[in-house]
N, C-alpha and C positions, 0 to 999 in steps of 0.2 A: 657515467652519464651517457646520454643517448647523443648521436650526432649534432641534435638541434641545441641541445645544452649544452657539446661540448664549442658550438660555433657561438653560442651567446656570451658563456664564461671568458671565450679567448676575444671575443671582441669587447668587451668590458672592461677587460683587464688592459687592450691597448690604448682604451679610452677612444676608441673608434663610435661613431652614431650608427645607428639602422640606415642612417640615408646615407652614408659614406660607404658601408658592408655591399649595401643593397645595388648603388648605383650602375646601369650599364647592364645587371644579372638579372634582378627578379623586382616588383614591385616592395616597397615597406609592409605593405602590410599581409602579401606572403612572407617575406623574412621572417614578418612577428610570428605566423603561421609553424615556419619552421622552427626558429627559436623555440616556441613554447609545445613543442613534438603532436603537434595538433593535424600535420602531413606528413604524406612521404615524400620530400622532393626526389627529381631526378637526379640519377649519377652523375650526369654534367653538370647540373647547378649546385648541388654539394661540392665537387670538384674545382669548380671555379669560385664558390667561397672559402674554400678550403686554403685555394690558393694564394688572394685576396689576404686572408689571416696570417698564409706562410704557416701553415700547419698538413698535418697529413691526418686521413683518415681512412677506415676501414670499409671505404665505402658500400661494399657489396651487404656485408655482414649488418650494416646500421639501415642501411634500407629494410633488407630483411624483417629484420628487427622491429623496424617503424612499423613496417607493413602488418605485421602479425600483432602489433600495440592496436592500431586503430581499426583492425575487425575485432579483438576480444571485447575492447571497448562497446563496439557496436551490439556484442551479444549479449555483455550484461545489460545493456539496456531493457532491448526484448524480452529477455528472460527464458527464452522459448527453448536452447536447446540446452539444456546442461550439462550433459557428455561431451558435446564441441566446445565449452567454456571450461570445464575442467581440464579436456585433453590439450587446447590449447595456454592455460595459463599454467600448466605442467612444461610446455615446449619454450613458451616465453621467460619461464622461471629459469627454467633451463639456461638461455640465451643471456640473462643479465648476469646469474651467477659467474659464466663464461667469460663476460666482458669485465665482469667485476669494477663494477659500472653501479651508479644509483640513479635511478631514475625514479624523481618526485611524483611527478603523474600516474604514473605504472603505482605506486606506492599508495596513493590516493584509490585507486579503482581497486585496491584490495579490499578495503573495507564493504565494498559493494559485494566481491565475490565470496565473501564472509557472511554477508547478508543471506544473498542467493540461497544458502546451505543451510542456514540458520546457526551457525557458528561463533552465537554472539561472545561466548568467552575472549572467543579471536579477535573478534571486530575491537571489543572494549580495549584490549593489550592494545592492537595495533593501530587505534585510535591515541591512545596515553604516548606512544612510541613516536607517533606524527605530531603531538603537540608539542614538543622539545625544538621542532622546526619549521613551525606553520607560521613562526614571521616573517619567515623564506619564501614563502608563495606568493608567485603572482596571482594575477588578478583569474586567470583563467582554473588554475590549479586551487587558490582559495573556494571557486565558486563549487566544485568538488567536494571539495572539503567541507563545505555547508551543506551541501544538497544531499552526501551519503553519510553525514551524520544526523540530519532533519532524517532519512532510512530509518535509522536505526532507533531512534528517538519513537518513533512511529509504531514502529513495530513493536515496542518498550511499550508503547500505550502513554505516554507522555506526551500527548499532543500539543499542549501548549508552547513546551520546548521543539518539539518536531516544528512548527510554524513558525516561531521565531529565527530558528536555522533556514529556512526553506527563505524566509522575506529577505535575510542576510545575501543566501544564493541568490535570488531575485536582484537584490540592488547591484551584484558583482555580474551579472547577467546584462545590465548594460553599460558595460564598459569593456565587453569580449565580443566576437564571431562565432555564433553558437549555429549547430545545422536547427532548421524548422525543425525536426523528431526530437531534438534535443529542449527546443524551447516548450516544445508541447509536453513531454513530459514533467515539466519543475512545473508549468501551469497546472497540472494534473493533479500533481504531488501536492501543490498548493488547495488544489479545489477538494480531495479526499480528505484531508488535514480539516479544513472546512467543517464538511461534512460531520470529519468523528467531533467537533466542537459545537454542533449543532448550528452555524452560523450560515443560514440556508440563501440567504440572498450572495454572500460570498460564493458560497460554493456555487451556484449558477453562473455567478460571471464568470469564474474560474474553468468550468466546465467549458461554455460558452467558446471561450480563447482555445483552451485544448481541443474542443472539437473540430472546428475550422479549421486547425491546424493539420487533423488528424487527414480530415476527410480531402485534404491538398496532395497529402503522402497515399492514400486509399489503404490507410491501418483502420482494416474497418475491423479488427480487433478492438483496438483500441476506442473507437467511434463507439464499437458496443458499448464497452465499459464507460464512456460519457454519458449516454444513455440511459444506463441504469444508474449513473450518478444524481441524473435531472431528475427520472421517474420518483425517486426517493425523496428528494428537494421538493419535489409539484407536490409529494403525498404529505409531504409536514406541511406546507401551505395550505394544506386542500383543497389543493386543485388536479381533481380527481383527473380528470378527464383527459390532460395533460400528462399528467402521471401516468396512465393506462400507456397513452399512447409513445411515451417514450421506452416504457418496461417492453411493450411490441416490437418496436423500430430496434432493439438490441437482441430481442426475441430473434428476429428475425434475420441480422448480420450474425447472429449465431447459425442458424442454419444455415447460412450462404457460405459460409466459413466453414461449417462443421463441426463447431465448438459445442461440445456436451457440457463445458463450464457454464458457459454463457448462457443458453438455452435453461438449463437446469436454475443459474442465477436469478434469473429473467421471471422463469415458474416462482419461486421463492418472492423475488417480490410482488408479483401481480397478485398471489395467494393472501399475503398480508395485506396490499390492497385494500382486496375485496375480503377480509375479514374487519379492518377498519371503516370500512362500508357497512358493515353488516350484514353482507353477502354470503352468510357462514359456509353454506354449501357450495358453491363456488368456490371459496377459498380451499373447500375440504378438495377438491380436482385437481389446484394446480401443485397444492402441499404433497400429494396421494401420486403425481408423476414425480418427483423430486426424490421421494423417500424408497421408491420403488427402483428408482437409476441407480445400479451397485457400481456404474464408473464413474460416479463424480464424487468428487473428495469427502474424506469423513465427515469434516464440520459442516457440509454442504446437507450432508445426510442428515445428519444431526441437529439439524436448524428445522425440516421438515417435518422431521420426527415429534420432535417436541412441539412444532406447529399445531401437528394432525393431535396431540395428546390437547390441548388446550382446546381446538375446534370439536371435538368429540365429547370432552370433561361438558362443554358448555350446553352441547344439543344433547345430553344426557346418557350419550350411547356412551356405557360406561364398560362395558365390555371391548367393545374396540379402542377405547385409552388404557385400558390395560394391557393392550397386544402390543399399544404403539411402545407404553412402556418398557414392553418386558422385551423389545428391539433398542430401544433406548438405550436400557441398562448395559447391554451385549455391545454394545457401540462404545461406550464410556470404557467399559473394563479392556480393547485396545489401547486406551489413551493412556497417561500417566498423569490424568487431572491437572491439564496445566491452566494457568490463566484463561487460555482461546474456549476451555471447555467448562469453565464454571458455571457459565450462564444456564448450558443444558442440563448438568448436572443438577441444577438446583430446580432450574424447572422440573425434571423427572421427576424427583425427587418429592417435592409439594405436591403433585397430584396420587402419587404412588402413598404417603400418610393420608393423602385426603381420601381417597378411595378405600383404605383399608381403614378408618375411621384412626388411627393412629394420632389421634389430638396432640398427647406429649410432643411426639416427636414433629407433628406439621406446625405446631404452636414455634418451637422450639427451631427448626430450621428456618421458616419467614422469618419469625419477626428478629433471631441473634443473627442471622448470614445473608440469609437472602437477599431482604429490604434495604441492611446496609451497605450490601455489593451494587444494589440497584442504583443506593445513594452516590455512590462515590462517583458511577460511570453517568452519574446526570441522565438513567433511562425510565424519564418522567411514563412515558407510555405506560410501561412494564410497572413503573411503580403505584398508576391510580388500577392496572389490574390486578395487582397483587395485594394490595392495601384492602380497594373491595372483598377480596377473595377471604379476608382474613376480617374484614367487618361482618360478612354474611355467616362466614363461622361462627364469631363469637355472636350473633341474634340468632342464631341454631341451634346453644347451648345456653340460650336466655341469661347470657353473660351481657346483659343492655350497656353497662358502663365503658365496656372493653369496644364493643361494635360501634358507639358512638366517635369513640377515638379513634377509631379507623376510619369512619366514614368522613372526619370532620381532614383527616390525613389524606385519604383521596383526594377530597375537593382540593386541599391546597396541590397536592402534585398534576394535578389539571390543570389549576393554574400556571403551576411553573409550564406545564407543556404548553400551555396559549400564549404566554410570554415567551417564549424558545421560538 
């Protein structure tokens, strides 16, 4: 264990208080600080508790130690550099093997840097491995333990579960000393969790809180991403205008920053936007810069891609949906079809049978994968244009029975989107 655990366990054991420990040395509720390895105190004040307990310690080596615990800490948060989060939790790993020593918290932020990699085989083990002694945790180390399993949950596409971990970390969040970046973040996590539940007035507030928070620290990264959290919120309310201007305001902390993500994200949603406007050519500009950027992320790509294939299917230019297609496809065949890429897959996919008259198989793809992938993920939008797209087929092929059914399927998933 780490100095502050090993100063807790020995003052526990003599049946000593925090305010007896602490007295004369340091306030209570730095003790708690140290106890729960949440700082690095100084050589003198480790020393003098040290000595208070009548124990000895390693003092140089458990600073160290500390010290190198709460910058890793601090990178998984950000996310931002992963070579100095690997090369350091290689050096830390290092250090505890050394000491041969456990440290709980250290042991908690693995599951995050499992995350980080996408290592979920890992995460699951060493989540199963932590719950043999998660009635061991304090209050601060529990709220961890919620908040990087609401990660993981999230990621999983399990959002309901992702949100119920998140509100647990939430209620264990006031009962500890969390930094501002730290509280901004779980409000974040709470607001995008939101978001993918469709529960648009929540994710506002949520955002709302993160924002403020953000814009105190000047993570005007993160400020972006609030931004385009709202812009997306204002566009299911419809309230356009709002939505423009916040998809700009992160538009444009992208630029200041130099974020290609962000900029690029930004494009992506103002496109949709103004295609839910029925701005079609507009939307076809901002889709047409996104698709064209070969540095930002595949699925970034691929969201564009398949954009310009529906905005082009619709204004008839049917020659340029099959360009966008046939970059589509070439995008997909990097992937290995996981869940993140179904959606495009199957968008490609529907217009590429619809275009080559392929009935069997466009019949056969909507209405047995598609419609019911669309059902599951609650994407009411996607599913009154999909449902259309398969009633206009069937009064194409004067199949009147079949198009009725679909068009009567529309309306109701309209519904459900005016009720969302």
């Amino acid at each position: 264990m780490g100095i502050g655990a090993k100063i807790k366990w020995t003052r526990l054991e003599q049946g000593m208080t925090q305010e007896d420990l602490a007295e004369g040395i340091v306030s209570m509720s730095y003790l708690s600080k140290i106890e729960n390895e949440r700082t690095a105190p100084s050589t003198d004040v480790v020393a003098m508790l040290c000595t208070r307990l009548g124990i000895e310690a390693d003092i140089d080596f458990e600073e160290r130690l500390q010290e190198k615990l709460l910058e890793w800490y601090k990178l998984l948060r950000s996310m931002e550099d992963k070579q100095k989060i690997t090369t350091l939790y290689e050096e830390i790993d290092g250090l505890i093997s050394m000491s041969k020593s456990q440290n709980l918290l250290y042991e908690i932020h693995r599951i995050k840097y499992y995350l980080i990699f996408a290592e979920y085989d890992d995460v699951l083990v060493h989540i199963n491995k932590l719950k043999k002694v998660a009635e061991t945790f304090d209050k601060y180390q529990q709220y961890f333990w919620y908040k990087y399993r609401g990660n993981y949950y999230s990621l999983m596409g399990d959002f309901s579960e992702a949100l119920r971990l998140y509100q647990l970390a939430e209620e264990n969040m006031n009962h500890i000393d969390l930094e501002e970046e730290e509280l901004a973040d779980i409000k974040y996590s709470i607001a995008v969790t939101h978001s993918k539940l469709r529960h648009t007035l929540e994710t506002i507030e949520y955002t709302d809180l993160a924002l403020e928070m953000y814009q105190k620290e000047y993570n005007f990264t993160r400020c972006a991403h609030c931004h385009i959290l709202l812009g997306i919120s204002y566009r299911r309310l419809k309230m356009y205008d709002k939505a423009i201007k916040n998809q700009n305001l992160a538009k444009h902390l992208g630029e200041i920053t130099e974020n290609k993500q962000i900029i690029q994200l930004s494009n992506q949603n103002l496109g949709y936007l103004h295609s839910v406007k029925g701005n079609t050519e507009e939307a076809i500009k901002y889709y047409e810069e996104v698709a064209a950027d070969e540095t930002v992320d595949v699925i970034e790509n691929l969201a564009a891609t398949t954009s310009l294939i529906r905005e082009y299917y619709k204004l008839e230019l049917y020659e340029k949906a099959r360009e966008m297609i046939a970059k589509s496809t070439e995008l997909l065949e990097t992937r290995l079809y996981g869940d993140e890429y179904k959606y495009f897959y199957y968008m490609t996919y529907t217009y590429d049978f619809a275009l080559k008259d392929d009935h069997d198989n466009f019949e056969a793809l909507v209405t047995e994968e598609f419609l019911p992938y669309l059902r599951k993920n609650k994407d009411y939008a996607s599913l009154v244009t999909y449902t259309k797209m398969m009633a206009a087929h069937y009064e194409k092929q004067q199949r009147y029975k079949e198009a009725s059914r679909f068009y009567k399927l529309a309306n109701v998933n309209y519904q459900e989107l005016v009720d969302v």
